[in-house]
Structure formats: structure tokens, C-alpha cells
LOMINU-524545 format. One line per field, with one value per residue (C-alpha): residue in one letter; x, y, z. Coordinates in steps of 0.5 Angstrom, whole numbers, always signed. Example, Ala and Ser with C-alpha at 12.3 -4.5 7.8 and 13.67 -1.06 7.14 Angstrom:
<sites>
resn	A|S .
c1	+25|+27 .
c2	-9|-2 .
c3	+16|+14 .
</sites>
This chain:
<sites>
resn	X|X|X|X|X|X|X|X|X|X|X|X|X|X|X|X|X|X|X|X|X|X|X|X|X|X|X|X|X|X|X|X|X|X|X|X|X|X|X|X|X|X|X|X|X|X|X|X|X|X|X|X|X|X|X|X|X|X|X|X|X|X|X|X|X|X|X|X|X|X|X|X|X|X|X|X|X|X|X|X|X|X|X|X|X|X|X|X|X|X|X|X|X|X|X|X|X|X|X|X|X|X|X|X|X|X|X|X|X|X|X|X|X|X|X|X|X|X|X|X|X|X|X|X|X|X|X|X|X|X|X|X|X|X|X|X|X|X|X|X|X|X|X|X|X|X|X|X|X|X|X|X|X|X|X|X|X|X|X|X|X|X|X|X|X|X|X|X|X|X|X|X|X|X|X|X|X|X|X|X|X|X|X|X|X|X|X|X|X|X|X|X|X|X|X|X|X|X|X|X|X|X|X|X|X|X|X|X|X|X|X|X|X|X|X|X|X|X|X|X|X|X|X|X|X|X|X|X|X|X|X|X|X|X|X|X|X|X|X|X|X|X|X|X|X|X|X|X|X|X|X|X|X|X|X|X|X|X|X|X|X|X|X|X|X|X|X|X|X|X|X|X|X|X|X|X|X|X|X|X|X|X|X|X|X|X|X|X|X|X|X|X|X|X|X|X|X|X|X|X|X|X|X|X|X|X|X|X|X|X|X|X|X|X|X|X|X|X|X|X|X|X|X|X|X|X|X|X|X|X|X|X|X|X|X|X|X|X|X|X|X|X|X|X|X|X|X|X|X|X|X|X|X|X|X|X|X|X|X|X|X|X|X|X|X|X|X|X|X|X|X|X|X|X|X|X|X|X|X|X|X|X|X|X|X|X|X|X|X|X|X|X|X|X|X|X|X|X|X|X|X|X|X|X|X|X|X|X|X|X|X|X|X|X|X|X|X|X|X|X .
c1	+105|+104|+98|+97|+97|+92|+88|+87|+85|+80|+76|+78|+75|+71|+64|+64|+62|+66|+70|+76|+82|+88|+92|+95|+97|+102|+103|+102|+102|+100|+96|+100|+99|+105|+103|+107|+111|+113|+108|+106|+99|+96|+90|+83|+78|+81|+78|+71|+71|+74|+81|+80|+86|+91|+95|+99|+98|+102|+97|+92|+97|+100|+93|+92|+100|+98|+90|+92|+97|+92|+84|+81|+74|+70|+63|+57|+57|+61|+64|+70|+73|+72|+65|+63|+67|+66|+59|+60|+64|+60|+52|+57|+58|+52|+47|+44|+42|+45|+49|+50|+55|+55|+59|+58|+53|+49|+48|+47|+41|+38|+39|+36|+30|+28|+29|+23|+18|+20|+18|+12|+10|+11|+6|+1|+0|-2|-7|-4|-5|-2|+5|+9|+10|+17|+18|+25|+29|+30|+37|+39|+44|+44|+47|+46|+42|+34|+33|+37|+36|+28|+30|+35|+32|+36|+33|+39|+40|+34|+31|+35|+33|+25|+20|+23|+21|+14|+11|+17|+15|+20|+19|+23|+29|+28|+22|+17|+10|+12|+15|+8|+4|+6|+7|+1|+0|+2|+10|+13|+20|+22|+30|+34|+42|+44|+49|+47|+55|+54|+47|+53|+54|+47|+46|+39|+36|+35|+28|+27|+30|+26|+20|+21|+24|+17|+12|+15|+15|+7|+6|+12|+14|+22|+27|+33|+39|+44|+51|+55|+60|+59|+59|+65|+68|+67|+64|+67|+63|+62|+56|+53|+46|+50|+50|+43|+41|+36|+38|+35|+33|+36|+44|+48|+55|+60|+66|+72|+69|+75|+80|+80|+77|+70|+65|+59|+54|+47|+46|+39|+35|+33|+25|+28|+31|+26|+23|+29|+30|+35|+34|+31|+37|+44|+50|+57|+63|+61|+63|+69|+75|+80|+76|+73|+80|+82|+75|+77|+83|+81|+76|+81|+85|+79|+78|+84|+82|+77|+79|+83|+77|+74|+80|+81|+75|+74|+80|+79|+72|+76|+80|+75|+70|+75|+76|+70|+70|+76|+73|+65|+65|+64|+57|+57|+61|+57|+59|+61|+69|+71|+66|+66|+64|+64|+59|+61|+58|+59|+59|+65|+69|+68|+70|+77|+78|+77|+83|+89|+88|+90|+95|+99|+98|+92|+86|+79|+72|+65|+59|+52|+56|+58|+59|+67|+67|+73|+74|+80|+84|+83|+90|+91|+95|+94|+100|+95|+89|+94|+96|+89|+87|+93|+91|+84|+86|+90|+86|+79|+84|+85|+78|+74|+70|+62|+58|+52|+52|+51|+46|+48|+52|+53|+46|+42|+42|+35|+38|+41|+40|+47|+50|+58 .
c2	-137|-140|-141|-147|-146|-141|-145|-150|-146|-142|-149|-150|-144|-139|-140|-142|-135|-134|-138|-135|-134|-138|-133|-130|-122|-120|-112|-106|-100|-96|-100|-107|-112|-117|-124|-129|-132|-124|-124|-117|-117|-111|-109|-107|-110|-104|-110|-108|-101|-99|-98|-92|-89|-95|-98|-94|-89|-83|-78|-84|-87|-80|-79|-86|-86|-79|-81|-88|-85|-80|-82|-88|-89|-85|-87|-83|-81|-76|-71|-72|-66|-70|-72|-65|-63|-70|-69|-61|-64|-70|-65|-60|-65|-68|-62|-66|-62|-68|-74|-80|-84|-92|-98|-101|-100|-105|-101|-95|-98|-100|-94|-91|-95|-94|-87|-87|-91|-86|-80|-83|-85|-79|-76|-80|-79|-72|-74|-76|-83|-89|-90|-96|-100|-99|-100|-103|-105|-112|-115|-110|-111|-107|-112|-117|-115|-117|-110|-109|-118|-115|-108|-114|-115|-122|-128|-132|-128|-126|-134|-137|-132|-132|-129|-122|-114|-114|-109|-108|-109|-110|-106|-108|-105|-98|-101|-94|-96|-102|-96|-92|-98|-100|-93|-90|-86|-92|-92|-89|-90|-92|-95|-96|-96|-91|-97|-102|-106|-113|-114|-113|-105|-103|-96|-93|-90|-82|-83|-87|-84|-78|-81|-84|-77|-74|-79|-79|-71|-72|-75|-73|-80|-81|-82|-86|-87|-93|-90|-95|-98|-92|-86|-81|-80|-87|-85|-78|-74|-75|-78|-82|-78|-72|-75|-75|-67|-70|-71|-76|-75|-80|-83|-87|-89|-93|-97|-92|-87|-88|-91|-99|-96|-99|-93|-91|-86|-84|-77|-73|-68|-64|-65|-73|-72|-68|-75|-78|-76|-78|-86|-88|-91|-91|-94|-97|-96|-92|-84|-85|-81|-85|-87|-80|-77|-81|-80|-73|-74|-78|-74|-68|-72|-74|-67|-67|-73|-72|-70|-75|-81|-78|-78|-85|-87|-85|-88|-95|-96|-93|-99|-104|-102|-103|-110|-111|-110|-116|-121|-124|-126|-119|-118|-111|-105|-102|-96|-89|-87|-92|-97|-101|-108|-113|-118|-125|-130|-135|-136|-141|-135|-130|-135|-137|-130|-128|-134|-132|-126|-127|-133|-126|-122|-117|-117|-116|-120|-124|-121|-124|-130|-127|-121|-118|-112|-107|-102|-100|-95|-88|-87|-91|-89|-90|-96|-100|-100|-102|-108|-111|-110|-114|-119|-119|-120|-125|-128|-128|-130|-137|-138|-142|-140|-140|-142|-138|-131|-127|-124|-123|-117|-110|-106|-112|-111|-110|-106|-100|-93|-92|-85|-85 .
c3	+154|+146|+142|+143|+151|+151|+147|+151|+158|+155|+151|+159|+162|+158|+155|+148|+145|+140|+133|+134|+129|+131|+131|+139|+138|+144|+141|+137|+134|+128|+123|+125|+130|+131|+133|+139|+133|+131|+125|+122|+121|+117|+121|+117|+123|+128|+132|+130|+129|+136|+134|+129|+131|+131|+135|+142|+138|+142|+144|+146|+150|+153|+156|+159|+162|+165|+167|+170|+174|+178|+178|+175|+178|+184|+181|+178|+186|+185|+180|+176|+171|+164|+164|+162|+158|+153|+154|+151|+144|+143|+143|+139|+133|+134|+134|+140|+148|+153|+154|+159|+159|+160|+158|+151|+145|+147|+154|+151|+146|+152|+155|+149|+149|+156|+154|+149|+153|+160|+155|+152|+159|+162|+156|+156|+163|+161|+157|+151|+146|+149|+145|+147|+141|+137|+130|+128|+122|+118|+118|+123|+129|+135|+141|+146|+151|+152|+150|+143|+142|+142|+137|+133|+126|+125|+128|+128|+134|+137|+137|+142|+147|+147|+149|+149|+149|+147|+143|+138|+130|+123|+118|+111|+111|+106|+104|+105|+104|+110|+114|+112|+114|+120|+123|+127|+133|+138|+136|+141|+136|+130|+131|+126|+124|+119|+115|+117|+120|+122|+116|+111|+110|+108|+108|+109|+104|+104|+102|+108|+113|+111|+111|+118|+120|+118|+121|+129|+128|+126|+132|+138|+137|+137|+132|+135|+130|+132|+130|+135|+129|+122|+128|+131|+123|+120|+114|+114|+118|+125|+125|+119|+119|+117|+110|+109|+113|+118|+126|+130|+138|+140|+138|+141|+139|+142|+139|+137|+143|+148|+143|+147|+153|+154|+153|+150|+151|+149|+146|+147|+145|+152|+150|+152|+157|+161|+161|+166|+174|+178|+180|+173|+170|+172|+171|+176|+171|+165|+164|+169|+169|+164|+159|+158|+159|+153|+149|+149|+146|+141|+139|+139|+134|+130|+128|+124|+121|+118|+111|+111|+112|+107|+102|+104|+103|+96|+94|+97|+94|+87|+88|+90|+85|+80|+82|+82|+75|+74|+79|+76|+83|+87|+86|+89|+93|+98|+104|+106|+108|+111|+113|+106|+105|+98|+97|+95|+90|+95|+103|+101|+97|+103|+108|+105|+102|+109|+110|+104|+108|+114|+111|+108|+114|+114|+118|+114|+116|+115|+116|+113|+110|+103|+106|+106|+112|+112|+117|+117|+123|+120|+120|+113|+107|+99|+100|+105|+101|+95|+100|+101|+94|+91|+96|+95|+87|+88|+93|+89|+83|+86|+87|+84|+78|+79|+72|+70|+75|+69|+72|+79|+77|+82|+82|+83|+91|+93|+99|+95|+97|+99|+100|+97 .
</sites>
């Protein structure tokens, strides 16, 4: 089947969900993908995050062949060999107590939600003040769902959708005394992503991740930290809140977990899992047999990666800063490890840097208009970070030069706060 056939069935066939790139992928392996024509694209999407360790990479495919072949669901009625085991490594690298398994970010945000209102509802029930309200963060992302919709802080999501959650505020993002001036015995959660991904790769300040971590403490309100896209060894550390020495009470992860399996999971504390009992929530197809087998796996390889990311990372964003000092049109370079992103001077520049890209063969996208996001395989080498940079140089290069930017220069960002 060609392109233009696909094409046509799904303007025929499927939602019009989504603004596709005409481009029709059939294979690939390591840090490429090859197109229906046998074009070789170098891949620094990982489609979104998901594919941290490439493609068909060995060890992965080895466990899929091998699982595939003897069990791929039984349901949550029963007990399989792997849910234990991904659960003890996910609650040692995480210092968190448990974990439960679903389907997707978005679930496990949902999840994580229900969580903080079944705890503070149990605690109320003892004679504790009411807590119900959720403070979440401007210019966040947390999926599609009503629940993450309503915790999203963008309304070009949330508006189509309206009415939903009620009881959910936003605070201005690193803005502590608004964090300080929301907050009161009522919250039952403060939310927030620890980079922000789809916002534009925003880190969140230390000072106001403390601060957060100390006002829930005062009150047992929970901390619930959204690790879906910079968790499981983006940025160099299993988890992004590493960076920063404070542990939430609740993460929830997903992308990379099952290495293009869909699988997410929500970790807890014990005192949050205390507030469930069988029949509060559940789930048909998350935590099965194949797509455990697999994370497993991937966090196994993971481990001996680690030191890589980080040396990666430090020398992609070397390279990127330094372009920044060629081209007036790279406003600032922001991230950690390999969750990196530039900001353009114009959504036009964004979008066809975007397009020369891809015309010569290599994957990135646009969040945030004016936002360029890399999110590479973990397993990238010095000569493919040397690739997107020439392409990126030759590719801002020939756009066109904007008058009176001066003054619009790198360190202007009113969300700034990142760790390196």
C-alpha cells in the first residue's frame, strides 16, 4: 500500500484527530526509520518519547518474540509472573511503596487523581477538614481524558470540552507567592509536571517544587508529580524530581516504560494506597503479562544507560547553545538530558525548520508554535547530534532574518528555573 492510498482511507475512515506528516513509515531499527519509498530518517521524536531505546532493539524484541509466544493476557483476575517483579524495580528507583498498572499516561493521571480524592475522603471521614480542591499549573499537559482535561493548564485543550472536574485551580507556573496564595487546608493536591513537555520544555523551579513540597507536608495534602514524557531516564536520573532531592506521593509514568507497548503505571506511597480497596478502580488490559515482560527489560537496559544520557545530553545542549550564538532567531535553550528544546522567534521559522528537517531526513517537532522539541532515543551517538545540528544551522540559516529582535535574546524567559 502507497501513501497516497493510506491517505485516502483514513480521510475516509478515521476521526480527524490528527495533522499528520505525509510521510508512510514501514521499518526500523536503531535510531532510523525507512519510509514506503526506502528513505532513512534519523529519528529524534522516539515517537514522542516512547521509543527510548530505538527501534527493534534486540534485547526488547527478544522478550516480545519469547513472551508473545507463551502468554499475552489473562486480566487482573489472576496472577502472572511479571507484575511483582516491574513493580519491586519501579518503587526501588523511584523511593516510592506501590504501584498499579494501566494503559497510558493519561489513565494513570486519572488514576492518580482518584487517588488523592479517595485518600482525602477517607481522612475526612475521620473528622479531618474537607479537602477536595486541586491546584494544578499554568501551561501544563497531562492528557486527554476529563480528569487530566480538567488538571490541563492550556485552555486550547480544555474549552472544547466544558464543564469539567470541578474543584481544580492553576497557579502561575514557578510563581511561588501565587502557589502560596492559592494554597489552603482545602487542597487535597498540588499537581504539576517536573518539565513541562508539551508546554515547551519548561523546567520547574527548584524553589518552587519545595515550596510545594512544603505546604502539602503541613497540611497531608499530596504531591503528585506527572513523569509520563522527562521520567524512566530522560533527563539522566530515573525520574526528573531527583534533580531537585524531593519525592512526591505520587508519580505517574508511562512513554518508554514498555518500549512501544502501551503501559503506564501510577507509583505511591503506602499512606496513598491505604486509601484503596478492591473494587475502587481497575483496569482490562493494563499490567499484562507482555507489556510487563517487556518493561522489565527495558528498565534492565536502561540501568546501563544512564551514564550515557547524561554524557549525551550535556553535549547536545553544548552544541545547541552554541548555535544559539550563531542564529539571532534562537531566542533560548532549555531542558535536561535528553528532553531538550529551542525557541524560535516565529511560529513561521519553527514550522519550516520543522519541514527542512524532515525534507533531509531527521524527525524532531513543534510544541508551543515556536517551540522545537528533541526527544531522541537514549542510545544516540555524538555523530547524530553532529547531523541535527548541521541541519539545523543550514536550516535556520535560510530563514528569514526578523528586524529589531535585539532585545529578545536567551535569559528573557519568564519561565526559567531549569536545572542542567
Amino acid at each position: 500500500m502507497n501513501l497516497a492510498s493510506v491517505v485516502r482511507s483514513e480521510q475516509e475512515l478515521l476521526l480527524p484527530t490528527y495533522d499528520r506528516q505525509r510521510v508512510l513509515f514501514t521499518r526500523g531499527r536503531g535510531v532510523y526509520l525507512w519510509d514506503s519509498e526506502g528513505k532513512r530518517y534519523l529519528d529524534f521524536l522516539s515517537g514522542l518519547g516512547v521509543n527510548a531505546l530505538g527501534h527493534a532493539h534486540a534485547a526488547i524484541q527478544t522478550v516480545l518474540k519469547r513472551q508473545a509466544g507463551r502468554l499475552i493476557h489473562v486480566s487482573n483476575l489472576f496472577y502472572h509472573e511479571y507484575q511483582a517483579e516491574l513493580a519491586k524495580r519501579l518503587t526501588k528507583i523511584s523511593g516510592l511503596d506501590k504501584a498499579f498498572f494501566c494503559n497510558s499516561g493519561t489513565e494513570a493521571w486519572e488514576g492518580a487523581l482518584k487517588l488523592a480524592r479517595a485518600l482525602a475522603r477517607g481522612e475526612n471521614s475521620n473528622g479531618h477538614k474537607a479537602k477536595w480542591r486541586i491546584l494544578a499549573l499554568e501551561n501544563s499537559f497531562h492528557g486527554r481524558t476529563f480528569g487530566s482535561l480538567a488538571t490541563t493548564g492550556q485552555a486550547k485543550y480544555r474549552h472544547p470540552f466544558a464543564p469539567l472536574l470541578p474543584g481544580v485551580g492553576f497557579v502561575a507556573f514557578n510563581d511561588v507567592d501565587d502557589l502560596k496564595r492559592q494554597f489552603d487546608g482545602s487542597v487535597c493536591a498540588i499537581c504539576l509536571e517536573t518539565i513541562q513537555g508539551e508546554g515547551g520544555i519548561y523546567p520547574v523551579s527548584p524553589e518552587f517544587l519545595r515550596t510545594a513540597r512544603e505546604l502539602t507536608e503541613r497540611t497531608g495534602a499530596l504531591l503528585i508529580i506527572d513523569e509520563i514524557q522527562c521520567g524512566l531516564g530522560r533527563t539522566g536520573k530515573y525520574f526528573a524530581y531527583q534533580h531537585y532531592g524531593v519525592k512526591p506521593d505520587i508519580v505517574t509514568v508511562a512513554k518508554p516504560l514498555a518500549a512501544g507497548l502501551p503501559l503506564g503505571a501510577i507509583l505511591t506511597t503506602n499512606r496513598v494506597a491505604s486509601g484503596m480497596h478492591p473494587g475502587m478502580h481497575g483496569t482490562t488490559f493494563g499490567g499484562g503479562p507482555l507489556a510487563c515482560a517487556v518493561a522489565i527489560e527495558f528498565l534492565r537496559t536502561v540501568d546501563g544507560l544512564m551514564s550515557h544520557i547524561r554524557q549525551m545530553g550535556r553535549y547536545f545542549r553544548e552544541k545547541l547553545e552554541a548555535l544559539q550564538a550563531q542564529h539571532a532567531s534562537i531566542l533560548e535553550v532549555r531542558g535536561m538530558g535528553l528532553m531538550l528544546a529551542i525557541e524560535i522567534d516565529s511560529a513561521d521559522t519553527a514550522k519550516a525548520t520543522v519541514q527542512r528537517l524532515l525534507d533531509r531526513g531527521i524527525l524532531i517537532n513543534r510544541t508551543h508554535e515556536t517551540v522545537l522539541r528533541f526527544l531522541p532515543p537514549y542510545i544516540i551517538q555524538k555523530k547524530h547530534v553532529d547531523q541535527v545540528i548541521r541541519a539545523l544551522d543550514s536550516a535556520l540559516a535560510s530563514a528569514p532574518v526578523k528586524p529589531g529582535r535585539g532585545s529578545l535574546r536567551a535569559g528573557k524567559s519568564t519561565r526559567r528555573g531549569q536545572l542542567r
